[in-house]
C-alpha positions in Angstrom: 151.5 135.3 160.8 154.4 133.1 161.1 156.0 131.1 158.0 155.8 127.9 157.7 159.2 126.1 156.4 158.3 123.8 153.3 160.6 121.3 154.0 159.9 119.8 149.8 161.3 123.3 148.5 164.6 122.7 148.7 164.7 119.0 147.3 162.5 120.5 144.0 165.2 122.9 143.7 168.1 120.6 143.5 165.7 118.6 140.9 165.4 121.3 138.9 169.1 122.4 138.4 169.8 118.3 138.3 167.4 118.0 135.6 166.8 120.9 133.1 163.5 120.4 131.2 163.8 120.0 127.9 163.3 122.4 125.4 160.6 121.6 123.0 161.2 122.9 119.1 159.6 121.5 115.9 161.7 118.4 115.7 161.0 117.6 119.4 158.4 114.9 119.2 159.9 113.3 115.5 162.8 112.5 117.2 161.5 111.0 120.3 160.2 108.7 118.2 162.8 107.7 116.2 164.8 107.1 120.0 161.5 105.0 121.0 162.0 103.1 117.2 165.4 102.4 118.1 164.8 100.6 121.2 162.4 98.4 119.3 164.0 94.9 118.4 163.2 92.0 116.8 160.7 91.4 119.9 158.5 93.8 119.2 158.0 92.4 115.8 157.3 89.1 116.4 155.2 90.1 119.2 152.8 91.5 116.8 153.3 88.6 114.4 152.4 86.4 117.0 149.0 88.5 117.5 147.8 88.2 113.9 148.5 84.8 113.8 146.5 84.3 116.7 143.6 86.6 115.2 143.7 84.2 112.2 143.4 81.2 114.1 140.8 81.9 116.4 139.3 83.3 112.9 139.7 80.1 111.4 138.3 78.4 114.2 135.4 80.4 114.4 134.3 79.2 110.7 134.8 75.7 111.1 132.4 75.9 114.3 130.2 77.8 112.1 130.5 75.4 109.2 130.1 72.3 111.6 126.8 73.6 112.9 125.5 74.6 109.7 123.1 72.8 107.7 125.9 72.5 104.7 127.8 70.3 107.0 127.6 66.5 106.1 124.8 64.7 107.4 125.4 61.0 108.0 122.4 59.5 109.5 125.0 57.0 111.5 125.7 60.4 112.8 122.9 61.8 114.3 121.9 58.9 116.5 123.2 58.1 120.0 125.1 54.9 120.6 122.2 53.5 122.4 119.6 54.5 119.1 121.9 52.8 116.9 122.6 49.4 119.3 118.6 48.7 119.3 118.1 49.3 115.6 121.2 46.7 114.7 120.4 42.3 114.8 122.9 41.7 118.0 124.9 38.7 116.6 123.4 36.1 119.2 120.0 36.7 118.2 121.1 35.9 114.8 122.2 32.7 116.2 119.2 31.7 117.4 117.7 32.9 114.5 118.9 30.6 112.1 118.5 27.7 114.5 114.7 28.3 114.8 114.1 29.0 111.4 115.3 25.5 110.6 113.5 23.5 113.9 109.6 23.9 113.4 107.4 23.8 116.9 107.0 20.1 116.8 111.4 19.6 117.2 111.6 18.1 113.3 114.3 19.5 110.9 113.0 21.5 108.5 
């Protein structure tokens, strides 16, 4: 059986002498974290201001919805008709008009 060259064995090699792996110890994973800390700025911070205010809106507009659509909510009766509904059951102001006029003119066209 012949070998086969691995042409990837020698590149892996020069990795590994180019970059040693670390050594882990009891302090290993505290102070990664105060390096990933550190390169936390101001961003970060009002990146996560920025989500609970955006939680307490939606929140907030959640319970008006809720409030709107519940039976606690004001009631007007002007309200809960359409404009149509409300046109038929208001005296338009010719009819009014006219109203007055026949009211004072009886059948026969004498004053009243």
């Amino acid at each position: 059986m012949t070998e086969e060259r691995d042409p990837l064995g020698p590149l892996f090699e020069r990795y590994r002498s180019a970059c040693p792996s670390p050594e882990g110890g009891a302090a290993f994973m505290p102070r990664m974290w105060e390096k990933i800390e550190a390169r936390r700025n101001w961003i970060w911070k009002l990146r996560g201001y920025t989500r609970g205010l955006v939680t307490v809106a939606a929140t907030l507009c959640l319970a008006l919805l809720a409030f709107e659509m519940s039976p606690l909510a004001n009631t007007n009766p002007l309200y809960l008709k359409s404009y149509l509904e409300a046109l038929d059951d208001e005296a338009a102001p010719e009819t009014l008009t006219y109203l007055d006029i026949v009211t004072h003119v009886d059948f026969d066209g004498n004053l009243q």
